[in-house]
Backbone as CSV, one residue per row, in Angstrom:
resi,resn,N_x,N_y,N_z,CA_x,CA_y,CA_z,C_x,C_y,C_z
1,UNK,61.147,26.279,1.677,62.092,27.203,2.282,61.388,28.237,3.155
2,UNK,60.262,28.788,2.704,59.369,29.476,3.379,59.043,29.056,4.941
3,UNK,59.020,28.269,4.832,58.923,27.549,6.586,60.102,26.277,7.535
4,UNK,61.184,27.309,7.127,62.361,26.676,7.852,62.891,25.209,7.244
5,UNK,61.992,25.019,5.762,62.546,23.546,4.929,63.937,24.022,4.448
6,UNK,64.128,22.872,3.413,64.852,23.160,1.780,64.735,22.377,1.251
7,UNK,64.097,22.875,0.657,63.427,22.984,-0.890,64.026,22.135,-1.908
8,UNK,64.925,22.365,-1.663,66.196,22.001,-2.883,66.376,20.339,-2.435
9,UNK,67.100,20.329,-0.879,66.732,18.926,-0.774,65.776,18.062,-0.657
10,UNK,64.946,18.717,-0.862,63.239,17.897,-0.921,63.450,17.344,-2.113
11,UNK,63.220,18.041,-3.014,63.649,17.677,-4.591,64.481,16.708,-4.744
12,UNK,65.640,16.998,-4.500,67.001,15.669,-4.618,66.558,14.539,-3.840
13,UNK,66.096,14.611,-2.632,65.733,13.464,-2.160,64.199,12.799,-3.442
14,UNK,63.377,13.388,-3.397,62.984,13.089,-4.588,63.040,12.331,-5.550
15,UNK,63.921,13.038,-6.792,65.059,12.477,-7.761,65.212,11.251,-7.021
16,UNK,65.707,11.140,-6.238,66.803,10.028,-5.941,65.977,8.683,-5.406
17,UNK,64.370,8.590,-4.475,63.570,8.030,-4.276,63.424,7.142,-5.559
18,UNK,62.683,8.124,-6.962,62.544,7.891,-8.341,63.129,7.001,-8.758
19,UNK,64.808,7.067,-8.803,65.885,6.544,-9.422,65.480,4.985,-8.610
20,UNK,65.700,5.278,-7.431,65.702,3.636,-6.686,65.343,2.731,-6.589
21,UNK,63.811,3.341,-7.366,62.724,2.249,-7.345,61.875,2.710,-8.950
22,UNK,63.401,2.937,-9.652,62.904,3.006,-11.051,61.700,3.226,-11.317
23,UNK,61.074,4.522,-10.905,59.474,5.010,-11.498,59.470,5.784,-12.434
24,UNK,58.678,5.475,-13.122,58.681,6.486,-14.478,57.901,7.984,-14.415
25,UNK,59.160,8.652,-13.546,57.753,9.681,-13.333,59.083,11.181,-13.149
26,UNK,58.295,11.956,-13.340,59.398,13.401,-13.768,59.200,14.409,-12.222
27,UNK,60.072,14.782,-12.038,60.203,16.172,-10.779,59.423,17.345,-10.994
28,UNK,58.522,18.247,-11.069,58.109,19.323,-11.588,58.001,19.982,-9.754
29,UNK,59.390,21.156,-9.948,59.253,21.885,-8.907,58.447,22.958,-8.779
30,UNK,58.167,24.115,-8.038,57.414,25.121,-7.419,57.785,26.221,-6.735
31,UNK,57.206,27.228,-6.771,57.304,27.960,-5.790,58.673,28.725,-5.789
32,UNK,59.349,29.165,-6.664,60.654,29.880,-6.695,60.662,31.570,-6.226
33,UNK,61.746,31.473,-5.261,61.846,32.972,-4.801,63.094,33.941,-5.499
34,UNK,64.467,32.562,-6.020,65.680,33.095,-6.768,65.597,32.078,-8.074
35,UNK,66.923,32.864,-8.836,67.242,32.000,-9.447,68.323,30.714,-9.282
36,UNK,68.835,31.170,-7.565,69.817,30.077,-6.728,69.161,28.956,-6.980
37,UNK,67.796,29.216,-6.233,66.904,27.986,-6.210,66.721,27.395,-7.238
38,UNK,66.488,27.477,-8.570,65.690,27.335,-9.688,67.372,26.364,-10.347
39,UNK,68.779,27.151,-10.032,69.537,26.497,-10.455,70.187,25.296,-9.640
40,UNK,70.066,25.197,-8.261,70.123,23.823,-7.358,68.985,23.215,-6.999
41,UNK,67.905,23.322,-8.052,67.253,22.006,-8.097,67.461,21.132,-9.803
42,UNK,68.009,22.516,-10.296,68.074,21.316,-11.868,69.605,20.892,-11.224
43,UNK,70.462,21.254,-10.443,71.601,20.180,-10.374,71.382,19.379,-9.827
44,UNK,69.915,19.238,-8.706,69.709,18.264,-8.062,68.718,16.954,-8.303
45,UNK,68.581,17.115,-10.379,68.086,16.112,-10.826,66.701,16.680,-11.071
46,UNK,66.016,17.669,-10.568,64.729,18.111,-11.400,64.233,18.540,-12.684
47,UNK,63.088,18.240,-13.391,62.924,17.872,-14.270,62.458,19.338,-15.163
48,UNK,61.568,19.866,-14.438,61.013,21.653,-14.797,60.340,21.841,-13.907
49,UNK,60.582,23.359,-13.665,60.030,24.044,-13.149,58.872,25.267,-13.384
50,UNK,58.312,25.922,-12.619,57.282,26.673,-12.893,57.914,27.601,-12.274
51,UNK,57.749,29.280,-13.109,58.272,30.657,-12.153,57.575,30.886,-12.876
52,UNK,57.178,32.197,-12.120,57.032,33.701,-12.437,57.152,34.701,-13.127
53,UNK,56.808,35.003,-14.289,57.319,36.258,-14.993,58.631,36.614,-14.942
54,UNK,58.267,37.431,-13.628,59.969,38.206,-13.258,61.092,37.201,-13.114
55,UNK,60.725,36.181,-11.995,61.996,35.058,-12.216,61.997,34.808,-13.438
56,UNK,61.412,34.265,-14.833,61.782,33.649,-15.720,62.572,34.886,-16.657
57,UNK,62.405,36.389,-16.588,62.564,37.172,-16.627,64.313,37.251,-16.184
58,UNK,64.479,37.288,-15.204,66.003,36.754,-14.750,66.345,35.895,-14.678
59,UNK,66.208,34.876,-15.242,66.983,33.514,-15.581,67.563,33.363,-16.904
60,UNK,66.845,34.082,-18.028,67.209,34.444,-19.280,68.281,35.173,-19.409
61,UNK,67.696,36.059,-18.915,68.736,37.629,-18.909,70.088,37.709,-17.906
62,UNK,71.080,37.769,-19.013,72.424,37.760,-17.913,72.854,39.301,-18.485
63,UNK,73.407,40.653,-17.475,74.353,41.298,-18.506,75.233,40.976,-19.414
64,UNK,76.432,40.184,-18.875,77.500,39.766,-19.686,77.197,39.234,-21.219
65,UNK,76.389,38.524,-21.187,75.288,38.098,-22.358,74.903,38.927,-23.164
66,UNK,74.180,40.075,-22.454,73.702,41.005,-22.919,75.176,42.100,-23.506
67,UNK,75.702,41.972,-22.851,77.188,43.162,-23.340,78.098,42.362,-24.719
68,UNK,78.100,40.786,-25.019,78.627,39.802,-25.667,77.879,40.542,-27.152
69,UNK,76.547,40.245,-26.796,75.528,40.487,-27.795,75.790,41.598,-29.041
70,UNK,75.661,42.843,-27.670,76.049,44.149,-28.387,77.457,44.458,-29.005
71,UNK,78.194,43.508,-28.372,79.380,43.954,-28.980,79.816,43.305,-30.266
72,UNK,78.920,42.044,-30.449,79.085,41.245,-31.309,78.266,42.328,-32.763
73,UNK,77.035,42.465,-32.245,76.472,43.062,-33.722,77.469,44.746,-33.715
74,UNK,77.740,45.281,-32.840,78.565,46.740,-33.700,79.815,45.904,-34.460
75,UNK,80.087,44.713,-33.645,81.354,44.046,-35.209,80.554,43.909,-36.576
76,UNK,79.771,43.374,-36.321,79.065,42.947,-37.343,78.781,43.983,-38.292
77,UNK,78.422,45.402,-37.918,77.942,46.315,-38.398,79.117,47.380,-38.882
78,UNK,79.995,47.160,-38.393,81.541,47.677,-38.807,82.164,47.009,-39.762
79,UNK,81.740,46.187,-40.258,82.663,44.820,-40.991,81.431,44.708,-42.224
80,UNK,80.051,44.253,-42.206,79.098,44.045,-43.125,77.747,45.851,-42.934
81,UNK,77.885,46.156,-42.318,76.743,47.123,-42.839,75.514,46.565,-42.372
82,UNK,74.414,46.597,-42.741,73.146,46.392,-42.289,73.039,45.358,-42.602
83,UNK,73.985,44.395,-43.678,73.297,43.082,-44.202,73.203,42.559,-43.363
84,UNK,71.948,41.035,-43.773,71.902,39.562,-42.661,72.502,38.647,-43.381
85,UNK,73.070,37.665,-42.418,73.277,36.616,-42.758,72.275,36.237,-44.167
86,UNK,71.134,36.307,-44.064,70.174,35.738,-45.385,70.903,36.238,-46.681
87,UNK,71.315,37.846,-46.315,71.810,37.999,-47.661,73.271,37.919,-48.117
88,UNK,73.762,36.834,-47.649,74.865,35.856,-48.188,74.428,34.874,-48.954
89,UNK,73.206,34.309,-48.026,72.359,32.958,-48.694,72.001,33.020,-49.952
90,UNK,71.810,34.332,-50.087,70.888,34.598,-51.822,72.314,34.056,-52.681
């Protein structure tokens, strides 16, 4: 993408080379600037990728996720108290 490519269809074309002539061999992409990228090459059949700290950093991390989370344990903590799950198990 850096030099007027994409990236993304490099990859899919790729994938799809692979498939045609049945090779046993996996996609391992590169070089990520978003997480756009990182998510239209796994739709485009790639296998893993390599990022960065910070990208892998934001690929994990969603707010909404993060707001699900919190709202889930103050239920939790309104309803059971400090217990864990473990101490049901006992």
């Amino acid at each position: 993408d850096n030099i007027v490519g994409d990236g993304v269809r490099v990859v899919a074309d790729i994938v799809q080379i692979f498939k045609i002539h049945n090779l046993d061999a996996k996609v391992l992409a590169a070089s990520f600037k978003s997480c756009e990228q990182v998510h239209k090459v796994a739709l485009a059949g790639g296998h893993s990728v390599t990022v960065n700290p910070e990208l892998f950093e934001r690929l994990i991390c969603h707010p909404l996720t993060d707001a699900a989370v919190d709202m889930f344990t103050r239920d939790w903590k309104s309803f059971y108290g400090e217990k864990t799950v473990e101490d049901f198990l006992r």
